[in-house]
C-alpha positions, 0 to 999 in steps of 0.5 A, a space after each residue: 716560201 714555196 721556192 725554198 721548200 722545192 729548194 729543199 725537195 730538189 736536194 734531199 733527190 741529189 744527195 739520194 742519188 748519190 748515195 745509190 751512185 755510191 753504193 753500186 760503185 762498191 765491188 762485188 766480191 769475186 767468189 774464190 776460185 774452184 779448186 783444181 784436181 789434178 789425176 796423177 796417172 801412174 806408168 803402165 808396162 805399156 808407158 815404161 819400156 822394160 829392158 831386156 836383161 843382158 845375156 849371161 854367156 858363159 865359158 869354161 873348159 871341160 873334162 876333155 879340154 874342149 872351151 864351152 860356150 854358152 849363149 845363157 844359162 841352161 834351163 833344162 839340163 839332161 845327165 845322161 849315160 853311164 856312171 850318171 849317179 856319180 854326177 848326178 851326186 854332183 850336180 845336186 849339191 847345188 840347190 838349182 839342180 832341182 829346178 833346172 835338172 830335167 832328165 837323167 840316166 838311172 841313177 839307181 846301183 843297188 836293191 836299196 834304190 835311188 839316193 837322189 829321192 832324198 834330195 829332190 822328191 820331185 825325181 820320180 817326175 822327171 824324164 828318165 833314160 837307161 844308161 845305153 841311152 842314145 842320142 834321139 832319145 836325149 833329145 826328146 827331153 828338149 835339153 840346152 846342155 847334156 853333162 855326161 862322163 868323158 868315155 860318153 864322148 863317141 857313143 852319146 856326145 858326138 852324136 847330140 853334138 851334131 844335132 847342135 844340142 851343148 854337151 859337156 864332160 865331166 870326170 870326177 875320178 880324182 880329188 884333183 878332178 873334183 875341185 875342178 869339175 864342181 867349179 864348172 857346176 858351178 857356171 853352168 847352175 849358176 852359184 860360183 859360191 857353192 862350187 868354191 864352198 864345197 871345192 873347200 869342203 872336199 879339200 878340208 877333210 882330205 887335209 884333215 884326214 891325211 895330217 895325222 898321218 905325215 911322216 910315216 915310213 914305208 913299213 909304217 905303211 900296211 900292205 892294203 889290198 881292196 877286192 871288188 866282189 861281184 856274183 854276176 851270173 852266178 859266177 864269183 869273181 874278185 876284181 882290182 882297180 887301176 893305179 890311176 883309179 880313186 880306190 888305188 889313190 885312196 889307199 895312198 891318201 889313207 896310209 897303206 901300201 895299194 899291194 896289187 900296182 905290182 901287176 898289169 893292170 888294164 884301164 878298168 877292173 882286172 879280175 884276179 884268182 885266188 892264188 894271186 890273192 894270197 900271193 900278196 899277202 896283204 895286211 889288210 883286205 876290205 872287200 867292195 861290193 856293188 850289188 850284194 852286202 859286204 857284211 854277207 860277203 865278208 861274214 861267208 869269206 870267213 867261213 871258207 878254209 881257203 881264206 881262212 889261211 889268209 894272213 889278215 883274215 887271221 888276224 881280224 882285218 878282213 873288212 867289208 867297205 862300207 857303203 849305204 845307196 851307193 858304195 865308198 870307194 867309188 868316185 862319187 862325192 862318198 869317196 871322202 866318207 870312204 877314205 875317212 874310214 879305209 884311214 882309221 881302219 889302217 890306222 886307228 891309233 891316229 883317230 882315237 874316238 872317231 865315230 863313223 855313224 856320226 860323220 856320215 850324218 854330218 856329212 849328210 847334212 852339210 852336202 844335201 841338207 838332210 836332217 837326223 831324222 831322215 838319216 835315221 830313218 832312210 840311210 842309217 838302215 841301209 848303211 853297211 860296213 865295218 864302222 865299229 
């Protein structure tokens, strides 16, 4: 009896033992791993070489037939010496003239003062030089390319060509000369689309004003006689352009027979009496003046006896070319208004309606983006001329 009971004892102990080997036989369940943060580190300038951009050489031939080269686009451009308003009206019917135009000769012609304010309100701050500029004087405004017209070349560009500062030469004194000049501002500020945008403009209204005017006769053409007036010192003088000049081209263009090519002429402005004057019995007159109102200066021709025995004085066509900072005739970009008018005061029958206020506010508008307003209140009070 006593050896079953520490039977029973001894396996109740064995199957206990078991049951604890059993259970620490189980695993432990492994805790799940950590997660794991990765930092994306975003590329630094220092990481990421940046490359350098690829120099834009540029190359054309100017005015003067010279092959330009330049290493980049210029950044700080001068237009300097004489005639700078006529480029400077150029070079700022494109945008990056405003920005990249750092000095300029006057451009002020006239009491009415300087057009360009319009266009770039920041003009009074920059460099300003007198047109007898020389070229140490030039070289303080730290250019990278100097634009003057081509009779610069010996007084002005030779010189800062020497000191190694690119000068380029414009002429700007044909409608031929212009498609081509406005095509190198159009390298030289960079906006090829401009250049071809208004190279296209000017050709347009040439075409446009000359089409009516196909197929007339020679005496279908007036005899035109276009007098630049001037009262330097007092003393009264009338002037006439030479056969290869814009005014002479634009009578042409316009329908009318230029009547003063019948003398010789020098390479600028011949003076001529009153006999002279008469003796071309010209069909038309329109009087030029720089500095003084044509209206005034028409308004007291017609009030001396002398010209008064003019023909066309007599038959009412002795008219004052308009102008408004700058005068029409000139070869400023003004010339297409210029030759727009000479056309329909030659012929009027050809532009029925035509309503010159108008076209120079448009005008206006398309070249410099200037609005109504400003044409109302900053150029349409200055504006002089026979336009009605």
């Amino acid at each position: 009896m006593r050896s079953r009971l520490v039977f029973s004892l001894m396996l109740v102990l064995s199957l206990f033992l078991v049951a604890c080997t059993a259970v620490s036989a189980i695993p432990t369940p492994t805790p799940p791993p950590s997660p794991v943060v990765t930092t994306r580190l975003e590329p630094t300038a220092t990481q990421v070489p940046t490359a350098s951009p690829t120099p834009v050489t540029i190359t054309f031939i100017d005015a003067l037939g010279r092959e330009v080269t330049l290493s980049q686009p210029p950044q700080r451009v001068v237009i300097a010496g004489r005639a700078t308003a006529l480029l400077a009206d150029a070079a700022f019917l494109f945008p990056e003239a405003k920005d990249k135009v750092v000095a300029l000769s006057s451009t002020s012609q006239s009491a009415e003062g300087d057009f360009l304010v319009l266009v770039d309100p920041n003009l009074p701050k920059k460099i300003a030089f007198e047109t007898n500029v020389g070229a140490e004087q030039v070289v303080t405004a730290q250019p990278d390319l100097v634009i003057m017209k081509t009779y610069m070349a010996e007084p002005l560009g030779k010189p800062l060509e020497t000191l190694g500062i690119p000068v380029v030469y414009l002429s700007l004194e044909t409608p031929e000369e212009y498609q081509r000049d406005l095509r190198i501002l159009g390298q030289i500020f960079q906006n090829p689309q401009r250049a071809e945008e208004m190279a296209n403009f000017f050709a347009e209204q040439v075409s446009g004003i000359t089409q009516p005017l196909q197929g007339l006769t020679p005496e279908q053409r007036p005899r035109t006689l276009l007098l630049y007036y001037s009262d330097r010192d007092g003393q009264v003088a009338f002037n006439v352009a030479p056969k290869t000049w814009i005014q002479t081209i634009v009578t042409e263009l316009a329908g009318g027979r230029p009547v003063w090519t019948d003398i010789e002429l020098g390479s600028g402005w011949t003076r001529v009496n009153l006999e002279q004057i008469a003796a071309w019995d010209a069909d038309v007159i329109a009087i030029l003046a720089y500095t003084a109102d044509p209206e005034a200066v028409v308004a007291r021709l017609k009030e001396d006896p002398q010209w008064q025995a003019m023909r066309a004085v007599r038959e009412g066509r002795l008219y004052a070319f308009p102008k408004d900072f700058y005068s029409w005739d000139q070869p400023d970009v003004r010339w297409v208004l210029g030759l727009r008018w000479l056309a329909w005061r030659l012929h009027p029958e050809a532009y029925p309606g035509l309503d010159m206020k108008a076209e120079t506010q448009a005008f206006f508008e398309r070249l410099y983006g200037i609005d109504a307003a400003t044409f109302e209140s900053r150029i349409l009070p200055i504006l002089k001329g026979d336009l009605e």
